[in-house]
C-alpha positions in Angstrom: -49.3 -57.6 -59.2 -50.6 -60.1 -56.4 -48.8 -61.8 -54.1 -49.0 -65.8 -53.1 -51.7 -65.6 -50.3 -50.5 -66.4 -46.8 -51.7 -66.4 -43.2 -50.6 -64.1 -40.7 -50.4 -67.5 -38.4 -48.0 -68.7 -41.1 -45.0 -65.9 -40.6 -42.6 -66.5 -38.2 -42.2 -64.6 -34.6 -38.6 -63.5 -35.4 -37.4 -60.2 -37.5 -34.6 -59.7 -39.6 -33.2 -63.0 -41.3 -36.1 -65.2 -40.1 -38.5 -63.6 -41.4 -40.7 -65.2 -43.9 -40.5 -64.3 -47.8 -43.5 -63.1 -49.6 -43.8 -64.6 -53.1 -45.2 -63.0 -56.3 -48.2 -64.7 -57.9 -46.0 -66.6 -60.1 -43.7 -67.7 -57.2 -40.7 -64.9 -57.8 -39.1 -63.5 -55.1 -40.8 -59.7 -54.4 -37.7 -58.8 -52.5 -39.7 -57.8 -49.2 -40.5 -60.0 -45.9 -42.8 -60.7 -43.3 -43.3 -61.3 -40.0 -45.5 -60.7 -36.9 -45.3 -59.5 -33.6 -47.5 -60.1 -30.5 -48.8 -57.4 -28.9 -51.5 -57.2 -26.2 -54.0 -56.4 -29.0 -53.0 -59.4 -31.1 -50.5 -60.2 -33.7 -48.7 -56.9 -36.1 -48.1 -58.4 -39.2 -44.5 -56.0 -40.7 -44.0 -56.6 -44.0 -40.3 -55.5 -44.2 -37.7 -54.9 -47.5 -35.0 -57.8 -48.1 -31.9 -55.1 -47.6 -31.6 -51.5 -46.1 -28.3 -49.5 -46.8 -27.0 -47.3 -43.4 -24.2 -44.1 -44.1 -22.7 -44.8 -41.1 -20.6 -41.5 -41.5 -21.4 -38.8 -39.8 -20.0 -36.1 -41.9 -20.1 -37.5 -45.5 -22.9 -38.1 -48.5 -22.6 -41.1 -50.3 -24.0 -41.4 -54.2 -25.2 -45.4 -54.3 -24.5 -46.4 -58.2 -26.1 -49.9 -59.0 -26.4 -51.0 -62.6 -30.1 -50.9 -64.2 -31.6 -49.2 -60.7 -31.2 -45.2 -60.7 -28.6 -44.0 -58.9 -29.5 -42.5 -55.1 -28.3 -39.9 -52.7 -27.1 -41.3 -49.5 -27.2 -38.5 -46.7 -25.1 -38.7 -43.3 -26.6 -41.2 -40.9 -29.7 -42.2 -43.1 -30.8 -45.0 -44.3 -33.0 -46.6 -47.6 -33.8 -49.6 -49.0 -31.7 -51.2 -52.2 -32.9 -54.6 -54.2 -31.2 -57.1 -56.0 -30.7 -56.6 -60.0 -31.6 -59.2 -62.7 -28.7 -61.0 -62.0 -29.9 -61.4 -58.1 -27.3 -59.8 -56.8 -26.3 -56.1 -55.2 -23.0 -55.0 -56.7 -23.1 -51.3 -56.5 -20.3 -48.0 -56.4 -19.9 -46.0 -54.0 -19.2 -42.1 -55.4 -18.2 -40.0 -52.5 -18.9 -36.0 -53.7 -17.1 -34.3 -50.9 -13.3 -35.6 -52.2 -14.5 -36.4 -55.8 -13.9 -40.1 -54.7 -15.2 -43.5 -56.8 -15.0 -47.3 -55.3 -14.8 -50.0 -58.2 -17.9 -52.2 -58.1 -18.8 -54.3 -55.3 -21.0 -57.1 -54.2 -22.3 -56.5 -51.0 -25.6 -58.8 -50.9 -23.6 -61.8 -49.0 -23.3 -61.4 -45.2 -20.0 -59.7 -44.4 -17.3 -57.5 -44.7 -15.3 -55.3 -47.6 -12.8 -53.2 -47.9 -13.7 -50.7 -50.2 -10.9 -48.4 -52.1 -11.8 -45.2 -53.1 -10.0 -43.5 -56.0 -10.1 -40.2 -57.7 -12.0 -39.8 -60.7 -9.6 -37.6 -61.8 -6.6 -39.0 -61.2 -7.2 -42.5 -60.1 -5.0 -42.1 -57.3 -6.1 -43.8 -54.0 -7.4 -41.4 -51.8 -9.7 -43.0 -49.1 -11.3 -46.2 -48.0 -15.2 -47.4 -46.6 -15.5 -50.5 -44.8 -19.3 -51.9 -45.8 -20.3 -55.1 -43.6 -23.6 -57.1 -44.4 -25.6 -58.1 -41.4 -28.6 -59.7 -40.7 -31.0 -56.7 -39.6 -34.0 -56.4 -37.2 -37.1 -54.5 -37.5 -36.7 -52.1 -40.5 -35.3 -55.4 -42.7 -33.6 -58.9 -44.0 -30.4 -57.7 -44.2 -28.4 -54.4 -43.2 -25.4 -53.3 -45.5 -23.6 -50.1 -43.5 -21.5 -48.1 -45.2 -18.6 -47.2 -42.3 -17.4 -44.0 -41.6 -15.0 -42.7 -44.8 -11.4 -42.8 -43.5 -9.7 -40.7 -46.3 -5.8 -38.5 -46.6 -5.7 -35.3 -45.1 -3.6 -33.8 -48.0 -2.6 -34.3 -51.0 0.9 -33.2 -50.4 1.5 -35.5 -47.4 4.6 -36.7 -47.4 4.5 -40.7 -46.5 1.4 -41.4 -48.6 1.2 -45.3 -47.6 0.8 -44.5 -43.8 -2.5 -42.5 -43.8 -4.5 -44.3 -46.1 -5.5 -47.5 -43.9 -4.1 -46.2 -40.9 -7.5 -46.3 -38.8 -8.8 -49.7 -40.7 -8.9 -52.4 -38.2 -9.1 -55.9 -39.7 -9.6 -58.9 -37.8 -8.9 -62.8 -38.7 -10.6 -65.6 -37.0 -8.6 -68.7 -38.4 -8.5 -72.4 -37.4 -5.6 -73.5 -39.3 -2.5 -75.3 -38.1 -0.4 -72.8 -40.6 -0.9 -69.5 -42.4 1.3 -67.7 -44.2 0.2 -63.6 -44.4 2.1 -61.2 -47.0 1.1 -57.9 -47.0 2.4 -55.7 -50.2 2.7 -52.0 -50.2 1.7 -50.8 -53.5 3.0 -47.4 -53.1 6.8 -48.6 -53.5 
């Protein structure tokens, strides 16, 4: 399969979200960019993927579960690329191995951040969370989707459940509103 031609002169001077999609022959999306970068030689032409996922954990493997698209193994710090599906979207699990952990399906090809629940595949008993932001990326790609560090119950036998599940999250509004109304339910009463 063949691209659309383009110039080198054509792709912009900017990496990550400014760079400059390469089309298929018959004017689909191919999922990967392009842009260039002076050097004293001349111009580098990169030709970068639309998204990279990051395991932003130090400790922890992560299985990445996308419908239609086999199934990868994540390792500690690493990164790989991930495309969109038919539906042109990224909704994906998250199966953490080391506490036999699942996350419900999630979208994560829109700039931003999630909160993502893990649960026991035995059980179904919360037992964890991963924040996963989208970013606009740099060198290596489009977009960045990291996977944050797990933050996850010590024990099963702890005693006030509730306080160690989020306890590390840190969430953050920026609102311009003249009123908001917030009400936070614990669902462990």
């Amino acid at each position: 399969v063949r691209s659309v031609p383009f110039r080198i002169e054509d792709c912009s001077m900017t990496e990550g979200i400014d760079s400059m999609p390469i089309l298929w022959g018959d004017t689909t999306p191919s999922g990967y960019f392009a842009y260039r970068h002076l050097t004293a030689e001349g111009s580098e032409l990169h030709i970068v993927p639309e998204f990279v996922i990051f395991n932003g954990s130090e400790h922890h493997q992560i299985w990445v579960k996308q419908l239609a698209h086999p199934q990868f193994l994540l390792e500690p710090s690493k990164i790989s690329p991930i495309s969109r599906d038919r539906n042109n979207s990224i909704v994906v699990q998250f199966e953490v191995p080391a506490i036999n952990g699942l996350t419900g399906p999630t979208q994560i090809d829109k700039v931003g951040l999630r909160i993502c629940v893990i649960k026991s595949k035995v059980t179904g008993e919360p037992l964890g969370s991963l924040a996963v932001q989208t970013v606009t990326g740099a060198r290596d790609s489009r977009l960045v989707i990291k996977i944050g560090a797990l933050n996850f119950r010590e024990s099963e036998n702890d005693e006030d459940r509730s306080s160690g599940l989020f306890t590390h999250d840190f969430i953050r509004f920026r609102v311009r509103w003249a009123e908001m109304r917030l009400t936070l339910k614990d669902t462990e009463e």
